[in-house]
C-alpha positions in Angstrom: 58.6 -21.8 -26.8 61.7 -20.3 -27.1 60.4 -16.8 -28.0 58.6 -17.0 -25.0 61.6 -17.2 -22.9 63.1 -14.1 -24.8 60.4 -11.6 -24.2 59.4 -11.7 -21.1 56.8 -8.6 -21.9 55.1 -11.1 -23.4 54.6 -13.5 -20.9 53.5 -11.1 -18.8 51.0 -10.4 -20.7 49.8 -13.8 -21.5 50.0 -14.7 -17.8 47.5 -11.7 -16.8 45.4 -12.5 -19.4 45.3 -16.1 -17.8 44.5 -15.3 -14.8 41.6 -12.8 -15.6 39.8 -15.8 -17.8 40.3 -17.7 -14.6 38.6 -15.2 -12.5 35.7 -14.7 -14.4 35.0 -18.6 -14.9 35.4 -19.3 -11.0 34.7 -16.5 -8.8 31.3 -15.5 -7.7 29.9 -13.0 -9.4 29.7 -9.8 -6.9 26.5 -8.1 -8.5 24.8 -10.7 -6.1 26.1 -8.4 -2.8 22.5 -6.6 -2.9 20.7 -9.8 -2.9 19.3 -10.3 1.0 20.3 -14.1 1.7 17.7 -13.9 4.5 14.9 -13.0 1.8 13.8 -10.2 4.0 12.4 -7.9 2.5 14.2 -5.2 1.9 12.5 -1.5 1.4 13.0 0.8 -2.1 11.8 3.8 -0.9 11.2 5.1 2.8 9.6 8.9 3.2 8.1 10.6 6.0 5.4 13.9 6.0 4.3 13.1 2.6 1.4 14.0 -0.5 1.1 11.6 -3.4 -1.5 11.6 -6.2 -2.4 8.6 -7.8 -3.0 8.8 -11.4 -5.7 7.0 -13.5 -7.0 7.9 -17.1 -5.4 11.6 -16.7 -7.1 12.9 -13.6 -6.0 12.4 -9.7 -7.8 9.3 -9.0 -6.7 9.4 -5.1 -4.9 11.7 -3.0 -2.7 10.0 0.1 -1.5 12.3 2.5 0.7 10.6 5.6 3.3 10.8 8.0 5.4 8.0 7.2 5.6 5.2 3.9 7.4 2.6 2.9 7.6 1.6 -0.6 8.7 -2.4 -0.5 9.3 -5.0 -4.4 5.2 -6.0 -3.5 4.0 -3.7 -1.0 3.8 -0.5 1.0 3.1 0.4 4.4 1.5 3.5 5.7 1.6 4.9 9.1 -0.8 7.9 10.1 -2.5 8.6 6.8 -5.3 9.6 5.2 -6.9 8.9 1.3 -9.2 10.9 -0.3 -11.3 11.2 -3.5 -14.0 12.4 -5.7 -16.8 11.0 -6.2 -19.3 11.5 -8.9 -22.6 14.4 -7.9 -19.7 16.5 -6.0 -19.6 14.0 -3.4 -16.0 13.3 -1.9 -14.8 10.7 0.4 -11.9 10.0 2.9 -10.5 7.0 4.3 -8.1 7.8 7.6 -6.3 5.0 9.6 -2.9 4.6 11.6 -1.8 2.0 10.0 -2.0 0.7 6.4 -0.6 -2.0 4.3 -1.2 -2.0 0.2 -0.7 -4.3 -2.3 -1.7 -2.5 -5.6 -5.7 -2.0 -5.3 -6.2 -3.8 -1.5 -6.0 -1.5 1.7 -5.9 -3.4 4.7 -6.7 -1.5 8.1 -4.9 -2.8 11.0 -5.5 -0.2 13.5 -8.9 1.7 13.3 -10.0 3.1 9.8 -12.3 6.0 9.9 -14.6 6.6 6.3 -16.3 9.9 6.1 -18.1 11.4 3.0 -19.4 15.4 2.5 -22.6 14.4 3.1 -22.8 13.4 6.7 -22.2 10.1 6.1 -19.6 8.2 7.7 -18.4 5.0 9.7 -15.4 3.6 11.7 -14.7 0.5 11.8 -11.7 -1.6 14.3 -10.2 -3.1 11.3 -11.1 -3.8 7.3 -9.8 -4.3 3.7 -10.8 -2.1 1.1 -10.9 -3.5 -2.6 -10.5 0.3 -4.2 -11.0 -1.3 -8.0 -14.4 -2.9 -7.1 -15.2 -0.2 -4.3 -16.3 -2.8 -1.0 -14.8 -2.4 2.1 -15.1 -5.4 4.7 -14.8 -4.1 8.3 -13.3 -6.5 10.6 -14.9 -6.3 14.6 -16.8 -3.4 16.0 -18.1 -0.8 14.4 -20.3 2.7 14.8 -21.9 4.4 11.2 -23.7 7.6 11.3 -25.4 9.4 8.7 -28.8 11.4 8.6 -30.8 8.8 9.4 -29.1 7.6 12.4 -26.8 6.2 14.0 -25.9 2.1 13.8 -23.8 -0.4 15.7 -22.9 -3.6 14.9 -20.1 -6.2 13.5 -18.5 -6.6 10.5 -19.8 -4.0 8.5 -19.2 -4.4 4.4 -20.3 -1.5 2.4 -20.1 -1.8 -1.1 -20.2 1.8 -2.6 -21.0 1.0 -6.3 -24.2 -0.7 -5.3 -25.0 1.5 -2.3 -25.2 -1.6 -0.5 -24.1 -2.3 3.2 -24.5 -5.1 5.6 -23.3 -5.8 9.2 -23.5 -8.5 12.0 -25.2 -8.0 15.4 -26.6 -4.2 14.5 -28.1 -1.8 16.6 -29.5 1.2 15.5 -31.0 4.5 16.8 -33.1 6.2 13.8 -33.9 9.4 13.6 -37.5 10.4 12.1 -38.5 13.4 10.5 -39.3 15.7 13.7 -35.8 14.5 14.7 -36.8 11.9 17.7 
């Protein structure tokens, strides 16, 4: 002990070393800062007037154009936009609403979603969820299709574009025949 009172360098040193174990052991670690204590969800990425292509097995699988995104840990919101993709037989295919929220594969429509194809065929529906892995879409209150063969109102409309399958609640429906009546 007695060299310790002689070189008071020393315990300086020792001192400061002290009191840095100290604060490691009991202070809060401050990488914790970012960490919402709300558990709001916080966005990652925020961009307005925007093009992004979605990859799959080397080609542009889908193309979303929009006004505004938000990239969030699980999710993303879209504001004003529009997907669109190729189909097989040249056919292509566009999916417009105001407002869409994502969660990897699952679109969900809050406000209007308008589907049109090249070949005349197209729908709008109030509100819906598209499953773009299985390719069904399940409209949610009114909606209006038209196509060649008419034009069809109804509820609830689900249209399953693998099986070229659709089906609807309360439909109405004006066809057109041949001679066009």
């Amino acid at each position: 002990m007695s060299f310790l009172k002689n070189n008071s360098m020393l315990c300086f040193f020792l001192v400061l070393f002290f009191i840095t174990i100290f604060s490691l052991f009991f202070f809060k670690n401050h990488n914790d800062v970012f960490v919402d204590a709300d558990n709001v969800d916080i966005a990652k990425i925020d961009v307005r007037y925007f093009v992004m292509h979605q990859m799959k097995k080397d080609i542009i699988d889908t193309l979303i154009e929009g006004k505004d995104a938000t990239q969030y840990k699980d999710y993303e919101i879209f504001k004003n936009v529009t997907l669109s993709r190729m189909l097989e037989n040249n056919l292509s295919e566009s999916i417009h609403s105001n407002y869409v929220h994502r969660n990897k594969d699952i679109y969900s429509f809050y406000d209007g979603v308008d589907y049109k194809r090249n070949d005349g065929f197209s729908f709008y529906s109030q509100a819906g969820v598209l499953n773009l892995s299985r390719e069904i879409f399940k409209g949610k209150g009114n909606f209006s299709l038209y196509g060649q063969q008419g034009k069809v109102l109804g509820e609830n409309i689900v249209y399953d574009r693998k099986n070229s399958m659709i089906f609807a609640q309360k439909i109405h429906s004006k066809i057109l025949l041949e001679d066009g009546k």
